[in-house]
C-alpha positions, 0 to 999 in steps of 0.5 A: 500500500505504501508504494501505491502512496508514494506514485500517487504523492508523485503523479499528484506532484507532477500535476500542474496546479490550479494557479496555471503556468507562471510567466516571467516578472518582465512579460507581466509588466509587459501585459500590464502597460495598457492597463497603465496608459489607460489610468494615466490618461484617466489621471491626466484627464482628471487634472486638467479640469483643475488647470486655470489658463491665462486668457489670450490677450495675456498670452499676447502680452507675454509672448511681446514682451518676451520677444522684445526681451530677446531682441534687446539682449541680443542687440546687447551682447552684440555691442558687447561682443564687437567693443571686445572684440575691438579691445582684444584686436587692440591688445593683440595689436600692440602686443605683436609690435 
């Protein structure tokens, strides 16, 4: 009786269980992006009705004064850049005589 115990304990232990073949951590991870997508834009979504947006003519405003900004900085390192350039050709200059 006992060795008829023992193949039975065997066969039952070579069964597969009921939990089904297990897959690798990086194929679950896998399978469970668009289930993470799906809440992502959900959450997106969500926070976007709190969002306040500037009216137009704000929008207007700051991109002007923005772009006159940029436009004065770059007049201005141009004038910087020329005066050291001329300094440093001047240095140069009387450096080689």
């Amino acid at each position: 009786m006992e060795v008829q115990e023992k193949k039975v304990a065997q066969v039952a232990k070579a069964m597969p269980s009921d939990e089904g073949p297990s897959r690798p951590a990086w194929l679950d991870r896998l399978l469970a992006w668009p289930q993470q997508l799906k809440k992502l834009v959900h959450d997106v979504r969500g926070e976007m009705v709190h969002v306040t947006w500037p009216p137009l003519t704000e929008v207007y405003n700051t991109t002007f004064i923005v772009i006159v900004t940029i436009f004065f900085f770059g007049v201005f390192f141009f004038i910087v850049d020329m005066g050291v350039s001329k300094v440093v050709a001047l240095i140069l200059k009387h450096a080689s005589s």
